[in-house]
C-alpha positions as CSV (number, residue, x, y, z in Angstrom):
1,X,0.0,0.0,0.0
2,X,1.2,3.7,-0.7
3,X,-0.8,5.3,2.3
4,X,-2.5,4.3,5.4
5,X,-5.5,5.7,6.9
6,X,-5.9,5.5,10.8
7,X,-9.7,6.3,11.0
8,X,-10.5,8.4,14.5
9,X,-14.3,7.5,15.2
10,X,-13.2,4.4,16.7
11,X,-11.1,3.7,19.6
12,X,-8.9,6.3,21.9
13,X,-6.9,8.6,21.1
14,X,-3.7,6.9,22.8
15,X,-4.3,3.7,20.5
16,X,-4.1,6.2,17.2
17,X,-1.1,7.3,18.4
18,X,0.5,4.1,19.1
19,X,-1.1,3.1,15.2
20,X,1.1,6.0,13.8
21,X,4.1,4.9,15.7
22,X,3.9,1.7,14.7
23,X,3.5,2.7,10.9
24,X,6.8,4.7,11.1
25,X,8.7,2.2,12.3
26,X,7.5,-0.5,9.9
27,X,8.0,2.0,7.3
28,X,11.3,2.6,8.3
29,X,12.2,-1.1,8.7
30,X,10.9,-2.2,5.0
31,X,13.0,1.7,3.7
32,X,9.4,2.1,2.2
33,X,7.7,5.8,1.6
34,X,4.1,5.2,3.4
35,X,1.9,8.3,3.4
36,X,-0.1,8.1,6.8
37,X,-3.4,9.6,6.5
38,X,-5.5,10.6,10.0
39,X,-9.6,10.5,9.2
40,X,-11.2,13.0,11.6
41,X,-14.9,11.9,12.7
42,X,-16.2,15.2,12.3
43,X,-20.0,15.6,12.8
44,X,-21.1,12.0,12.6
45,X,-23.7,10.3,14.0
46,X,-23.0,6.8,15.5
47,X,-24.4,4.2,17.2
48,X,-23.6,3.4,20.6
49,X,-20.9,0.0,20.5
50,X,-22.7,-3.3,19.3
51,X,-19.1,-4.4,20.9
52,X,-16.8,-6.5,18.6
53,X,-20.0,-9.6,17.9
54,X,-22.0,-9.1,14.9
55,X,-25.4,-8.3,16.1
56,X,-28.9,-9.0,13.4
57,X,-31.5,-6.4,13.3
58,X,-33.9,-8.3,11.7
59,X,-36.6,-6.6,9.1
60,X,-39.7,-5.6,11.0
61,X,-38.1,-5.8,14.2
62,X,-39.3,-2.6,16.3
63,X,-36.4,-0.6,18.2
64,X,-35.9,2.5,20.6
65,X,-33.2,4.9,19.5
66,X,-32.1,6.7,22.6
67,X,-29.9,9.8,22.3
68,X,-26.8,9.5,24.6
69,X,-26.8,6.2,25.1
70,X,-23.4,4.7,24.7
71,X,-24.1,1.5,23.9
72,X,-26.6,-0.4,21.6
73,X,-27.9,-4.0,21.4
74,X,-31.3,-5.3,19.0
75,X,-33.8,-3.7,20.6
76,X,-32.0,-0.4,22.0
77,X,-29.7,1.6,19.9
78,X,-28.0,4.0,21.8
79,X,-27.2,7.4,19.5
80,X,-23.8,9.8,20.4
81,X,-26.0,12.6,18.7
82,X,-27.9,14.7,21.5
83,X,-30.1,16.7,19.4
84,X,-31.1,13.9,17.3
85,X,-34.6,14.0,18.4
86,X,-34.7,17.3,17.1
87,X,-33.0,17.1,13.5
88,X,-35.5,14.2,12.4
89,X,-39.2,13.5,11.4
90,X,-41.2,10.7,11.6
91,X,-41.4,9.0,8.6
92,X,-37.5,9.2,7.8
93,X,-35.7,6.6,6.8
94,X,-32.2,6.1,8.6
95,X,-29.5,3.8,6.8
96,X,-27.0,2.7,9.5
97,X,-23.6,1.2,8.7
98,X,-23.5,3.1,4.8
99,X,-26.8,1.4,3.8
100,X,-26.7,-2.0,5.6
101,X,-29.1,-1.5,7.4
102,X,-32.9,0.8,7.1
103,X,-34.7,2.0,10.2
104,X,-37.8,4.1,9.7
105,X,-39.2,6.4,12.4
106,X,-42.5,5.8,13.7
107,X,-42.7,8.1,16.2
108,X,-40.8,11.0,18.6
109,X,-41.7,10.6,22.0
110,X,-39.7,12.9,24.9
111,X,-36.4,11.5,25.0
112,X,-36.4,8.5,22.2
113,X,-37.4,7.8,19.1
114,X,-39.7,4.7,18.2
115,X,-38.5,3.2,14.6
116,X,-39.1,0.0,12.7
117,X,-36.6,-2.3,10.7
118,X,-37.7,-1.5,7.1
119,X,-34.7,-3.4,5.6
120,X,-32.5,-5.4,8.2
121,X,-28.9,-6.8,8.1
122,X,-25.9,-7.5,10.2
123,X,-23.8,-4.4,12.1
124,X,-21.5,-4.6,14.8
125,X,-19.1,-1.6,16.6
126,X,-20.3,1.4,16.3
127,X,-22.0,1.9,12.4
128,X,-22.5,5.4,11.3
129,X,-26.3,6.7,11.1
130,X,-27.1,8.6,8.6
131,X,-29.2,11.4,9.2
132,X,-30.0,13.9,6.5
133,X,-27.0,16.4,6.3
134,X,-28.7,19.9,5.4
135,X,-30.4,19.0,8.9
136,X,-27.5,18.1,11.0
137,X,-26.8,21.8,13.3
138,X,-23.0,20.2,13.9
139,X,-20.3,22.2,12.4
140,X,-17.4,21.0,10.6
141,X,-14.5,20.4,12.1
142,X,-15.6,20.2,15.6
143,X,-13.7,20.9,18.5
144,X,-13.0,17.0,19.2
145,X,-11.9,17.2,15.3
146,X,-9.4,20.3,15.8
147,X,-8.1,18.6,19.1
148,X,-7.0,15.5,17.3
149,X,-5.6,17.0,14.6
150,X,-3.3,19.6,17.0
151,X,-1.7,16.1,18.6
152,X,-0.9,14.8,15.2
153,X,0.1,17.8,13.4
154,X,2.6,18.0,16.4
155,X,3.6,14.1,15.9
156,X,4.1,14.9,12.0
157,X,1.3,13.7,10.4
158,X,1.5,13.7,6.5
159,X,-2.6,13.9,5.5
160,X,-5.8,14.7,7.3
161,X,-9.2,13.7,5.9
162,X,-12.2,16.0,6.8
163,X,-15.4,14.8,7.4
164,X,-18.8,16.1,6.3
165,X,-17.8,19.4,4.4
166,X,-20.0,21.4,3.4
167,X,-18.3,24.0,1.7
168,X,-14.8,25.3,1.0
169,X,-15.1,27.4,4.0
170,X,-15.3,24.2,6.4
171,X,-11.6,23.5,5.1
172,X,-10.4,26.8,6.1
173,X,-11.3,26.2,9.0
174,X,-9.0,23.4,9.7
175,X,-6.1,26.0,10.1
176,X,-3.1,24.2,9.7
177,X,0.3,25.7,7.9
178,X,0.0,24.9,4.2
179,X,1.4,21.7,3.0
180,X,4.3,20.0,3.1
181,X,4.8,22.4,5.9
182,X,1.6,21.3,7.1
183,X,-0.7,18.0,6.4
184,X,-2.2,17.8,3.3
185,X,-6.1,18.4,3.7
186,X,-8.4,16.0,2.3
187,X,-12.4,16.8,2.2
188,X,-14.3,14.4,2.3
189,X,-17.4,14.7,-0.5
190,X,-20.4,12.9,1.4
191,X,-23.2,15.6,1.2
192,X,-25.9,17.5,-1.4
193,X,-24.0,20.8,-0.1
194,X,-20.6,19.4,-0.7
195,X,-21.2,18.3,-4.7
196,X,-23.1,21.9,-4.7
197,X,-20.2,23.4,-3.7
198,X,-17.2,21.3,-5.4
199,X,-15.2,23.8,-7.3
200,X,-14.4,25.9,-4.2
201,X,-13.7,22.6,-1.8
202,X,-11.5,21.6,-4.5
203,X,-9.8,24.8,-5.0
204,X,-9.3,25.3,-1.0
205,X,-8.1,21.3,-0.7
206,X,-5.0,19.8,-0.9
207,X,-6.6,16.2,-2.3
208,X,-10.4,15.1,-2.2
209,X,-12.2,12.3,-1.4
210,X,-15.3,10.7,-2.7
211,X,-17.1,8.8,0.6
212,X,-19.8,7.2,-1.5
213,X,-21.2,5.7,1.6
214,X,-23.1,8.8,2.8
215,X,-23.0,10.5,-0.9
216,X,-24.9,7.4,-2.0
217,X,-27.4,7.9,1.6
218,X,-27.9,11.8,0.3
219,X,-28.3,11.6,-3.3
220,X,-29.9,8.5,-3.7
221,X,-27.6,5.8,-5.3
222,X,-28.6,6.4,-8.9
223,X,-27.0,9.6,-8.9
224,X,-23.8,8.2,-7.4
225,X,-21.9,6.6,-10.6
226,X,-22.3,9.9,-12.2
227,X,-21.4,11.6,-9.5
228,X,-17.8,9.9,-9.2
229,X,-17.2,10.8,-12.6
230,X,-17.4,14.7,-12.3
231,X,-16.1,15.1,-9.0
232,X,-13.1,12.9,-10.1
233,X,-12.6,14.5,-13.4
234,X,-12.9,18.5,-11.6
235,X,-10.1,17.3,-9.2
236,X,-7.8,15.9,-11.8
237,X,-8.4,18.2,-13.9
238,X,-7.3,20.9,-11.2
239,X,-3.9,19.2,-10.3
240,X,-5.7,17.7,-7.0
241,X,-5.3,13.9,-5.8
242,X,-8.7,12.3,-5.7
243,X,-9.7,9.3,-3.6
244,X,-12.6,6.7,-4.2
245,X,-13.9,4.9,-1.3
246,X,-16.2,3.1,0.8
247,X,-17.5,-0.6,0.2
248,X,-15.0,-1.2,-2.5
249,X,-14.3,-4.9,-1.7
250,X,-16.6,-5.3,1.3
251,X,-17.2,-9.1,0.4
252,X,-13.9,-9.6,1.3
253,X,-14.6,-8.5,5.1
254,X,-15.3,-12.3,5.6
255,X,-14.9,-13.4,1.8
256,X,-11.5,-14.7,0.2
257,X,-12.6,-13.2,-3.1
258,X,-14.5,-9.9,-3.9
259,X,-17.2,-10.2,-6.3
260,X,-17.3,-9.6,-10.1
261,X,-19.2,-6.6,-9.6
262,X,-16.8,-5.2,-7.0
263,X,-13.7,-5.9,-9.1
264,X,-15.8,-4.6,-11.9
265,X,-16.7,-0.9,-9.8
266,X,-12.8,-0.8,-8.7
267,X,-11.6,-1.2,-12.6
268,X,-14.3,1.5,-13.7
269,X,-12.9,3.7,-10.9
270,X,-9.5,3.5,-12.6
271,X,-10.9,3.9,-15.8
272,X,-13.0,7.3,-14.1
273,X,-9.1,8.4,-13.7
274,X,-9.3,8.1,-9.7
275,X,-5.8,8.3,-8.2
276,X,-6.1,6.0,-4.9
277,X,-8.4,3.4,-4.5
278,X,-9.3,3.6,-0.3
279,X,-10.0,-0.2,1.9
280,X,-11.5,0.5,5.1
281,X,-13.7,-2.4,7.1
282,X,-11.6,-4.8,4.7
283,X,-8.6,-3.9,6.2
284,X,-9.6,-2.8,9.8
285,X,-11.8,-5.4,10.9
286,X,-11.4,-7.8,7.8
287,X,-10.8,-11.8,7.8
288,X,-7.4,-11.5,5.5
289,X,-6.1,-7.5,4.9
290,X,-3.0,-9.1,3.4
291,X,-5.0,-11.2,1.1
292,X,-7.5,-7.8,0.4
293,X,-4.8,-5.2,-0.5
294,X,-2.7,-7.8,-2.5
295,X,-6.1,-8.5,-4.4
296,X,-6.8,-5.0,-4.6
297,X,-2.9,-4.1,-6.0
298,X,-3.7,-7.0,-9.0
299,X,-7.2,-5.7,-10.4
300,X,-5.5,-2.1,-10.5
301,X,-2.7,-3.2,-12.0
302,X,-4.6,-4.9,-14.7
303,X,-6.7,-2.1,-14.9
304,X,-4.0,0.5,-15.8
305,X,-2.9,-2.1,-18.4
306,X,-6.5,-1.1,-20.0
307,X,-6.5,2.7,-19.1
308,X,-7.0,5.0,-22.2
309,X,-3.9,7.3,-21.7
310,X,-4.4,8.8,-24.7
311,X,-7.8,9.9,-24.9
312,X,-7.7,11.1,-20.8
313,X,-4.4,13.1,-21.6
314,X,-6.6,14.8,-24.4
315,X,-9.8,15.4,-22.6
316,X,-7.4,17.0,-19.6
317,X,-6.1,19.6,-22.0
318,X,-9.4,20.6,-23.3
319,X,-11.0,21.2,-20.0
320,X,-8.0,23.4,-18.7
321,X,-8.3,25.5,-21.9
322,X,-11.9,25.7,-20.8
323,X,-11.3,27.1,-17.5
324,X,-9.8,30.0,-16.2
325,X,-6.6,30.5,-14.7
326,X,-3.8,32.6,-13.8
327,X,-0.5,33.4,-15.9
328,X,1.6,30.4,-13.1
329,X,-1.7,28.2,-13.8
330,X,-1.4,28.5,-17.7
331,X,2.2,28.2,-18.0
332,X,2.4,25.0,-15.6
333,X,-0.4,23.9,-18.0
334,X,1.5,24.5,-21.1
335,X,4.7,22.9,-19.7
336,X,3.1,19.7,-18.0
337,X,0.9,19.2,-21.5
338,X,4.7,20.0,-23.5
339,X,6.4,17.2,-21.1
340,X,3.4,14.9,-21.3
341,X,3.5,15.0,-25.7
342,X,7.1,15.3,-26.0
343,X,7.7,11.7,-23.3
344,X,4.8,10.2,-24.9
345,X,6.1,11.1,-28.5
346,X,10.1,10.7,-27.9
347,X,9.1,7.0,-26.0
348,X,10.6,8.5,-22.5
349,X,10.9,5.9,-19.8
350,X,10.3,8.0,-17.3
351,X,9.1,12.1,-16.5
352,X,11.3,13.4,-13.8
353,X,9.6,16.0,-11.7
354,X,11.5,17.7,-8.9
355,X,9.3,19.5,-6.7
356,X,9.1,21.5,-3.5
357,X,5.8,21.0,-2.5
358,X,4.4,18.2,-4.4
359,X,3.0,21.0,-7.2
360,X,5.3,20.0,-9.9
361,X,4.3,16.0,-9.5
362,X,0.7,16.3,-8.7
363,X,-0.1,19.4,-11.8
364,X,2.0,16.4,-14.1
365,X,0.0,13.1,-12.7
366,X,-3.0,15.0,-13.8
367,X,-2.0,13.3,-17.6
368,X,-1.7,10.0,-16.4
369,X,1.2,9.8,-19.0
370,X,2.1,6.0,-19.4
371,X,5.9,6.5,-17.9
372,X,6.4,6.5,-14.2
373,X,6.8,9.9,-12.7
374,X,10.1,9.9,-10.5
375,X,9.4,12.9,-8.0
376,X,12.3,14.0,-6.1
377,X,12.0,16.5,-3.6
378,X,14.2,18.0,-0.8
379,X,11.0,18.0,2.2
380,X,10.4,14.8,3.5
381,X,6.8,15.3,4.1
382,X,6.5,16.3,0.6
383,X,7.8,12.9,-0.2
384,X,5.2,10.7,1.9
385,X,2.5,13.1,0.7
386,X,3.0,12.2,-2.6
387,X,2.4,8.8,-2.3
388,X,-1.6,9.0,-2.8
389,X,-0.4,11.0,-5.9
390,X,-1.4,8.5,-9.3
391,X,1.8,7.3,-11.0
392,X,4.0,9.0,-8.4
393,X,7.7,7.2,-7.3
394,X,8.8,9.7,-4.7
395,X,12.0,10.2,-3.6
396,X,14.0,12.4,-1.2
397,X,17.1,14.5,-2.3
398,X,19.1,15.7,0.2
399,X,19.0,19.6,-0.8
400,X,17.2,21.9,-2.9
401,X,17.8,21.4,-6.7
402,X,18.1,24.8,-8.2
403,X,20.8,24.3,-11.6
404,X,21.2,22.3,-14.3
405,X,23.9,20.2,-13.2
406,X,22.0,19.3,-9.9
407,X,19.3,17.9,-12.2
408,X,21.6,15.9,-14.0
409,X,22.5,14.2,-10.5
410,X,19.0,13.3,-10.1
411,X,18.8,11.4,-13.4
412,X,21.8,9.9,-12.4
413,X,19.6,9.0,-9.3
414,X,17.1,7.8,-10.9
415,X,19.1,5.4,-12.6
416,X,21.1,4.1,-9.6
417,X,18.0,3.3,-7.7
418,X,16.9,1.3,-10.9
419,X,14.2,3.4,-11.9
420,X,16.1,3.9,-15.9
421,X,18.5,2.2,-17.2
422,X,21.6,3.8,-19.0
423,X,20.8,4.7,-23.0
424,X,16.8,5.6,-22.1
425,X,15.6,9.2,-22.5
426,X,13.9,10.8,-19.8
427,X,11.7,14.2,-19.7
428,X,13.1,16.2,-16.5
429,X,10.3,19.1,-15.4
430,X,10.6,21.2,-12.5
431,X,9.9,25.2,-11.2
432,X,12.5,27.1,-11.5
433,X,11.6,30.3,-9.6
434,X,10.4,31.1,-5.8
435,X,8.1,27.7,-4.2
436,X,5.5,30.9,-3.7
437,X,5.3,31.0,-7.1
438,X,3.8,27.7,-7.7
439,X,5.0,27.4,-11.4
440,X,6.6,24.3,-13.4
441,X,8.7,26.5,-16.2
442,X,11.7,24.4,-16.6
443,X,11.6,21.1,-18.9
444,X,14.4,19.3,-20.4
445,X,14.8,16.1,-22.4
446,X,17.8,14.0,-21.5
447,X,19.7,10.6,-21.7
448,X,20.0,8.6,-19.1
449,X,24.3,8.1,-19.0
C-alpha cells in the first residue's frame, strides 16, 4: 500500500497514536515511503458499541433509539448525537452502517425515538447513522476534530481527511500551515452541499475524497456513478489527488474473493481516472487485509494495463483551456501538456519531476502519462505526501535542486535506484523560480548516462 489511513471514530486517542508509531517504524524497517493519512470523525452520528460480535437487526423488528446512550444491542440503539430528536421526522428513513441497514421512524416521544426495521442486516461496533445532512446543526470540524488534529500535526502527520464538508469554508477552518509544511487536507465529499459546492472545496483542498457511503445515503444511489465521474474529473483536472472509497471490496470483510461486480466498480474507478483506491472495514476489521490489498494491487494493476492514456491526456487539455486561470496556472499547463506529448512522442521511460511542495508531481499526474513519474523532492513530508499521488515514485534528495547540473544528478539517481536504465531518455520538469510562485517553467529532455 502507498498510504495508510488511521480512521478516529473508533477507539482512543492513545491507540491512534500508538497506530502512527507503529506505521513509522515498519515504514522505516521495510525503507518504504508510506503516506499516513488521520480520518477526523467530524459531525457524525453513531451508534452506541454493538461491541466486537456481529449483532442482526432483523426486518420488521421494532427498536428505541435513545440519544446519549453509549451502547446499543437489537432492541435499544443507543445514538452519540444529543439533538437527534430534534434534526429528524417521523417517517425518515435512517440507513446505518453506509446502507446495511434501514430504520424508519415511527414516532418522537420525549427522550427516544420509536422506529421500525424496514430493511435489516448485520452491524456490529459502532456503524454510522445517517441522518440527512442539510439537517445536522454540527459544524465542521468540531472541536474533538481540531483537538486530534493539534496532537498529530505536532507528531508529523502527513494527511488529514475532513469529514462532512460542506463548503470550502469548512476546510479553512482546519487551520493548519499549508502543506508539506503542514498535512495535506483531504475533504471528504459525502453531502448534497458538498457536490453543490465542489469547485471551491477543490480549489481550498489539498486532495479530495469521494465517501460514497453517505453521498450514496444523500443523493440517492442512482446519482452516485455519475457523480464519481465529475467530482473525479474536476479534481484531476485541477492538479488535485482524488480518492474513491467506501464498500469497495466489502465481500472480502469475511470473503476470500471480492465479487465480479466489485472488481468490476474498482476497474471503472480507474478507468474514471481516480488516483487511490481507499480499503477501510476490509482492512480494519477484515478476515485477511493481506489477502485484500494484494487482491486490490492485482485488479488495478490490470486495470491501468486497459487505461485510455491517450484519450484522458486529451480530454485533460481541453477542459483546462476551458477554464480560467492565472499566468503560473497557464504556464504549468503548457509545460506539463509539453512534457506529457514530448515523453509520450520521444518513448521516454520515465518524467522526472522535482518539486518542493508536491506541485510540480501532482499538476504532471494529472496526464496520467504511461511512464512512471520519479518525483524527487528536498521536504520529507513532501515525499510521503505524494504517495496518494497516481503514478507518483517519490524520492527524497538531500537539498534543494536549483541548476542544471544538480538535475543531471538526479537522473543519475534515478538510474542508480533502478528506476532507468543507462541509454533511455527521460523528460526532466521542475519550477525554476520562488516555491511561492507555484509554477513548473523548466523542462528538459535527456539521456539517461
Amino acid at each position: 500500500m502507498d498510504v495508510a489511513r488511521i480512521g478516529l471514530a473508533h477507539g482512543s486517542l492513545d491507540e491512534a497514536l500508538a497506530r502512527y508509531h507503529m506505521l513509522r517504524r515498519v515504514a522505516d524497517e521495510l525503507h518504504h515511503t508510506l503516506g499516513i493519512l488521520v480520518d477526523l470523525p467530524g459531525p457524525k452520528v453513531r451508534l452506541g458499541t454493538f461491541g466486537n460480535l456481529p449483532v442482526e437487526l432483523d426486518t420488521g423488528q421494532r427498536v428505541t433509539l435513545v440519544p446519549g446512550l453509549h451502547e446499543s444491542n437489537a432492541s435499544v440503539l443507543g445514538v452519540d448525537y444529543e439533538d437527534l430528536l430534534r434534526d429528524i421526522h417521523t417517517g425518515d428513513v435512517l440507513s446505518v452502517g453506509d446502507g446495511a441497514v434501514d430504520i424508519r421512524v415511527e414516532s418522537i416521544d420525549g427522550d427516544s425515538a420509536k422506529a421500525i426495521i424496514s430493511h435489516g442486516g448485520t452491524v456490529q461496533g459502532r456503524p454510522g447513522l445517517h441522518v440527512p445532512s442539510d439537517r445536522l446543526g454540527l459544524q465542521t470540524p468540531t472541536p474533538e476534530d481540531l483537538h486530534m488534529l493539534d496532537v498529530f500535526v505536532d507528531e508529523g502527520i502527513d494527511m488529514v481527511a475532513l469529514s462532512f464538508v460542506r463548503s470550502a469554508h469548512d476546510v479553512r477552518r482546519v487551520g493548519t500551515e499549508p502543506y508539506p509544511r503542514g498535512p495535506l487536507v483531504i475533504a471528504k465529499i459525502e453531502t448534497r452541499s458538498a457536490v453543490e459546492n465542489l469547485p471551491g472545496i477543490i480549489e481550498a483542498s489539498g486532495a479530495i475524497m469521494v465517501a460514497r457511503g453517505d453521498l450514496g445515503s444523500e443523493l440517492g444511489i442512482e446519482e452516485l456513478p455519475h457523480v464519481q465521474k465529475k467530482i473525479i474529473r474536476d479534481c484531476i483536472s485541477g492538479g488535485k489527488p482524488v480518492i474513491t472509497a467506501t464498500q469497495m471490496f466489502e465481500s472480502m470483510i469475511t470473503a476470500p474473493a471480492p465479487t465480479r461486480a466489485e472488481v468490476t466498480d474498482v476497474a471503472n474507478a480507474i478507468f474514471d481516472g481516480t488516483s487511490a483506491l481507499m480499503l477501510s472495514a476490509e482492512t480494519a476489521v477484515g478476515a485477511d487485509p493481506v489477502n485484500v490489498v494484494a487482491t486490490m494491487s492485482r485488479v488495478a494493476e490490470r486495470a491501468d494495463q486497459e487505461f485510455d492514456y491517450d484519450s484522458w491526456a486529451r480530454q485533460i487539455r481541453e477542459l483546462r483551456k476551458a477554464e480560467k486561470a492565472d499566468r503560473n496556472e497557464r504556464l504549468t499547463d503548457a509545460m506539463t501538456s509539453a512534457a506529457w506529448r514530448a515523453a509520450s512522442e520521444m518513448g521516454a521511460a520515465a518524467i522526472i519531476c522535482i518539486t518542493e511542495s508536491g506541485f510540480t508531481a501532482r499538476s504532471m499526474a494529472r496526464f496520467r502519462p504511461q511512464m512512471p513519474i520519479i518525483a524527487f523532492s528536498p521536504q520529507p513530508r513532501t515525499v510521503r505526501q505524494l504517495a496518494l499521488s497516481w503514478g507518483a515514485i517519490p524520492i527524497n534528495t538531500a537539498s534543494r535542486v536549483d541548476s542544471l547540473s544538480l538535475m543531471d544528478d538526479l537522473v543519475i539517481a534515478a538510474r542508480d535506484a533502478g528506476h532507468v536504465r543507462s541509454g533511455e531518455l527521460v523528460a526532466v520538469l521542475a519550477g525554476a523560480g520562488s516555491t511561492a510562485s507555484r509554477s513548473t517553467d523548466v523542462l528538459r529532455l535527456a539521456s539517461v548516462p
